[in-house]
C-alpha positions in Angstrom: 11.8 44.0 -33.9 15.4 44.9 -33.8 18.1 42.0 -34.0 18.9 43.4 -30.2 15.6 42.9 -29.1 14.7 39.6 -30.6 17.7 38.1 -29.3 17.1 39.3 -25.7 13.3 38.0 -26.2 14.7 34.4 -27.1 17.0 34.7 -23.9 14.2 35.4 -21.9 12.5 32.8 -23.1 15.5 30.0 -22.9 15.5 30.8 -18.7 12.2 30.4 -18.5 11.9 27.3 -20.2 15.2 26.2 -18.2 13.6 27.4 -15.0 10.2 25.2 -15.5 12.2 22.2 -17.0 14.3 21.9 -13.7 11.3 22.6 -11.4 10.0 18.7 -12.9 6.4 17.0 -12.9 4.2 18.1 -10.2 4.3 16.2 -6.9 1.9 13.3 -6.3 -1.1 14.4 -4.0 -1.4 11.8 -1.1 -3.7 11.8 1.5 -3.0 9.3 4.7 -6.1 8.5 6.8 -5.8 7.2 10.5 -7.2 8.5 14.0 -8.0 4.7 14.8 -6.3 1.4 14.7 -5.8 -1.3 16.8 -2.2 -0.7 16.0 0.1 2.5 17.1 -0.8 4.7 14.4 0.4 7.6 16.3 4.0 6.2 15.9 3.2 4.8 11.9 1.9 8.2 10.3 5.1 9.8 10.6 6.9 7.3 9.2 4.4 6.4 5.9 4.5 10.5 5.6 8.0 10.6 6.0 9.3 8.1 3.7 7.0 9.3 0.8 8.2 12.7 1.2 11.8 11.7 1.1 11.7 10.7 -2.5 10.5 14.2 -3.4 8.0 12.8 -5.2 4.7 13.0 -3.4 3.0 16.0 -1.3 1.6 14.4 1.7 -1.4 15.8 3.8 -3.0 13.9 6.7 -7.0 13.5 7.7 -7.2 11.7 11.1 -10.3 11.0 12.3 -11.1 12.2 15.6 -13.7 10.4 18.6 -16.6 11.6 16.5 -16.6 9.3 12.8 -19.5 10.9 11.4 -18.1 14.3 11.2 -14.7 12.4 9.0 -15.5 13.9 6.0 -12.0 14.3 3.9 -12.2 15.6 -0.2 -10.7 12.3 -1.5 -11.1 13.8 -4.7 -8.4 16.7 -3.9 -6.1 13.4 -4.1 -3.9 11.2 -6.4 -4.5 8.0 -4.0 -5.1 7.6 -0.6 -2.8 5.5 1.9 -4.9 4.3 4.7 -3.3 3.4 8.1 -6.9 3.0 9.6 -8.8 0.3 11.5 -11.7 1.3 13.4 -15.1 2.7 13.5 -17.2 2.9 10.1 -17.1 5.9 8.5 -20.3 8.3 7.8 -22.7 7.1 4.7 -21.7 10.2 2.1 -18.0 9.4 3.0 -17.8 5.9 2.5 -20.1 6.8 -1.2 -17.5 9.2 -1.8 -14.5 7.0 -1.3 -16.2 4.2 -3.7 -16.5 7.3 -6.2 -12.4 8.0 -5.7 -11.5 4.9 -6.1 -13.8 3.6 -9.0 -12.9 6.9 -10.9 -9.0 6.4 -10.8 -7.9 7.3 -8.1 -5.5 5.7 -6.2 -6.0 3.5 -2.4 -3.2 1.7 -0.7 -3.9 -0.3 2.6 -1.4 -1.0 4.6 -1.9 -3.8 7.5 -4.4 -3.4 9.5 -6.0 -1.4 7.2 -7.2 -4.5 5.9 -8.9 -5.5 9.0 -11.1 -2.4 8.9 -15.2 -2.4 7.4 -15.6 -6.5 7.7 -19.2 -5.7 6.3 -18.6 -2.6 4.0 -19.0 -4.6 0.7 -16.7 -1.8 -1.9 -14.2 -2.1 0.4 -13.4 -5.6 0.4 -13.8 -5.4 -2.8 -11.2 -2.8 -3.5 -8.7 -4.3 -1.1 -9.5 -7.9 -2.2 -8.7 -10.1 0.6 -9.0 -9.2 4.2 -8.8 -10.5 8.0 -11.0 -10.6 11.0 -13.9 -8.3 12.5 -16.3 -12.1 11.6 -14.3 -12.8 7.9 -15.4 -16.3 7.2 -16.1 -18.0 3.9 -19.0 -15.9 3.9 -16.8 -12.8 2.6 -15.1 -15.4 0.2 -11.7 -17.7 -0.1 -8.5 -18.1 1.3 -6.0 -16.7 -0.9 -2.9 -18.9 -0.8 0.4 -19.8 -2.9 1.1 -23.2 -4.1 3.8 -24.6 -6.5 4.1 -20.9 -7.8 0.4 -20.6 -8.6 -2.1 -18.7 -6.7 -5.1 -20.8 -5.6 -8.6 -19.7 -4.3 -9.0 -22.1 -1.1 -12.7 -22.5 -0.1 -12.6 -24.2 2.8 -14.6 -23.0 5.8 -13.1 -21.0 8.7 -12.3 -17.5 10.1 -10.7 -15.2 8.3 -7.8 -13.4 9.8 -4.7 -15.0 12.0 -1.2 -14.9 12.7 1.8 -16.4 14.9 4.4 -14.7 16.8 6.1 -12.1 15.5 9.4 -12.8 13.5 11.9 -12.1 10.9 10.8 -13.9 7.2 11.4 -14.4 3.8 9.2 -12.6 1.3 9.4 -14.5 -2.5 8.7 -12.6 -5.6 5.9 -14.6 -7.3 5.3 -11.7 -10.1 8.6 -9.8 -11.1 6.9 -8.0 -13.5 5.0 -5.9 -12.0 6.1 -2.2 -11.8 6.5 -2.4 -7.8 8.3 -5.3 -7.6 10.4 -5.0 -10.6 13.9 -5.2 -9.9 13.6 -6.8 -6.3 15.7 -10.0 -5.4 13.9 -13.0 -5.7 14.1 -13.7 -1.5 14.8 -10.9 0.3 14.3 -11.0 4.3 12.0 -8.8 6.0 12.5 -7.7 9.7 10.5 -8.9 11.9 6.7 -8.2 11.8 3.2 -9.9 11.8 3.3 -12.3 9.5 -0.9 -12.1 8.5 -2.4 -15.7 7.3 -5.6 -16.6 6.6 -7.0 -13.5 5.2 -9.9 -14.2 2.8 -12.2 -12.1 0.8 -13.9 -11.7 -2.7 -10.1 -11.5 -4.2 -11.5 -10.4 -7.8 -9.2 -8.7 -10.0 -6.4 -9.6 -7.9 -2.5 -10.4 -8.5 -0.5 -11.5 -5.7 2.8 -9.8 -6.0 4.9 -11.3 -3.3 4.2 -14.1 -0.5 5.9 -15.8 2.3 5.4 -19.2 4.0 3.7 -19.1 7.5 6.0 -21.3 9.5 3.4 -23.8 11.7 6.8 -23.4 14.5 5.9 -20.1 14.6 2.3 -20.3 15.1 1.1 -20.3 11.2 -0.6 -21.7 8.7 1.6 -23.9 6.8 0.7 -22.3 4.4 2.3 -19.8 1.6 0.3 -16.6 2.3 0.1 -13.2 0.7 2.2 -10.3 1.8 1.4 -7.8 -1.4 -0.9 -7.5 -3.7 -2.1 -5.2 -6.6 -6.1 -4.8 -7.2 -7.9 -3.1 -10.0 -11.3 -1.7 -9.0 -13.2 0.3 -11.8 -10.5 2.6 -12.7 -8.8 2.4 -10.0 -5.7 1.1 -8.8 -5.0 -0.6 -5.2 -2.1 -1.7 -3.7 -2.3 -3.9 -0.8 0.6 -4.3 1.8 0.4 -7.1 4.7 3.7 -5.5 5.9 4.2 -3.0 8.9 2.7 -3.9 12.3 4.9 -1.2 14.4 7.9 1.3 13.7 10.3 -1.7 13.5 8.6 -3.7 10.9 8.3 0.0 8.6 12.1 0.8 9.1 12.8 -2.4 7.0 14.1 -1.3 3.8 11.8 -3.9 1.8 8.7 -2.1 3.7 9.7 1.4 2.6 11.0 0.3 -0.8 7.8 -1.6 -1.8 5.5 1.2 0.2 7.0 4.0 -1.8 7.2 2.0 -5.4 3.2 1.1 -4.5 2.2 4.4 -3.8 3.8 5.8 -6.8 2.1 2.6 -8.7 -1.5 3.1 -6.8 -1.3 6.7 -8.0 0.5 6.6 -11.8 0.1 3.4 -12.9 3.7 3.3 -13.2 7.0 3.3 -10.7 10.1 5.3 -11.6 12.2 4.9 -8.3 15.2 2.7 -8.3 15.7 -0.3 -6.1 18.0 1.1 -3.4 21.5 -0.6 -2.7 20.6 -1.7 0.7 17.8 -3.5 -0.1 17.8 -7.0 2.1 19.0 -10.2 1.0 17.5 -13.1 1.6 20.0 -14.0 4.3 20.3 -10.5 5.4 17.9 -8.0 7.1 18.6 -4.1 6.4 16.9 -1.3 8.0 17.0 1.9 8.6 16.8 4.2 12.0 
């Protein structure tokens, strides 16, 4: 080869490996399911879609379940993880088997509010999302997670699973700093207000509570320190579990989307490379975003 021709062959190969080197890592896969919820899904899709996508990060498709359950039938294996914004009707027998499979294999699930309401009785699932809340909970389906003196305790005692008081503004503490989603955060940070979900119970195996916040008894809770995130492994599979975001004004909070995005990146990698953003609440300060 001539000295002309290697030297254009080398150029041609330095834009190509400049072109693929700015192009980056291939987007995370996410699927969000929803179609029922005894929340306004309608108005929450958009906004878990749209704050994932903004971090050009993640490719986001959506599987919404329509009147008829047994024809729900999404590939979860076409997926990195799977965010579900879903409460409602049990889902067909080979779709629930193939969910398990998903999850158990590696991929990804994060359940965000209500979510963990859904399949009282669908045994995988509980497990997977570790502690839950109504639909006949009781000590049946296991204990009371709580948060006392900075430890996590495993309360027994008898009683329904699933409660909260009125909606309100409240602090959410860091309890494990170390964990790639909550890395970074502030100790206290406030988070606008929102259902503040107490007494969920469930078979809480493999289970670290990430962050937690006091149910005030004034405002109709527990008294009680009570989980607000949480991290699950199940098989190989990693679960992120969000108490946060009962409507469009409890999601716009900055701590919602911050901790939503850093989980779904977690759920589906095992690690989180986004930054804590600037306006990230205080705990004497709210911050959203329209």
């Amino acid at each position: 080869m001539s000295c002309s021709r290697w030297l254009g062959a080398c150029a041609v190969l330095l834009v190509v490996g400049a072109l693929s080197a700015a192009e980056g890592p291939a987007p995370i896969k996410v699927l969000i399911v929803d179609g029922h919820n005894n929340h306004n899904w309608r108005a929450t899709t958009p906004l878990l879609k749209a704050y994932l996508e903004e971090t050009k990060l993640f490719k986001v498709d959506v599987a919404t379940a329509g009147a008829d359950v047994g024809k729900f039938k999404p590939n979860f294996a076409d997926y990195q993880v799977v965010v579900s914004n879903y409460n409602g009707p049990e889902w067909p027998k080979e779709t629930k088997k193939a969910f398990v499979d998903f999850v158990k294999k590696g991929g990804g699930l994060v359940a965000v509010h209500a979510a963990d309401n859904s399949f009282p009785g669908w045994i995988e699932y509980n497990e997977m999302i570790g502690v839950g809340g109504w639909g006949g909970r009781s000590e049946k389906s296991g204990p009371y997670v709580r948060v006392r003196e900075g430890k996590v305790v495993l309360d027994k005692s008898k009683g329904a699973g699933g409660s909260h008081g009125a909606r309100h503004p409240f602090v959410v503490t860091t309890l494990d700093s170390k964990h790639p989603i909550t890395e970074g955060l502030p100790p206290r940070w406030l988070h606008a207000i929102d259902e503040l979900y107490d007494r969920l119970r469930g078979p809480a195996h493999n289970l670290k509570v990430l962050a937690y916040a006091y149910a005030d008894k004034g405002k109709g809770g527990t008294g009680e320190n009570e989980p607000m995130l949480m991290a699950v492994q199940y098989g190989k599979g990693r679960v992120f579990h969000t108490t946060l975001g009962h409507d469009a004004t409890a999601m716009k909070c900055v701590g919602f989307i911050t901790t939503y995005q850093r989980g779904v990146e977690w759920a589906a990698t095992g690690k989180v490379t986004q930054k804590v953003p600037v306006d990230f609440p205080t705990q004497s300060k709210e911050s959203s975003r329209k």
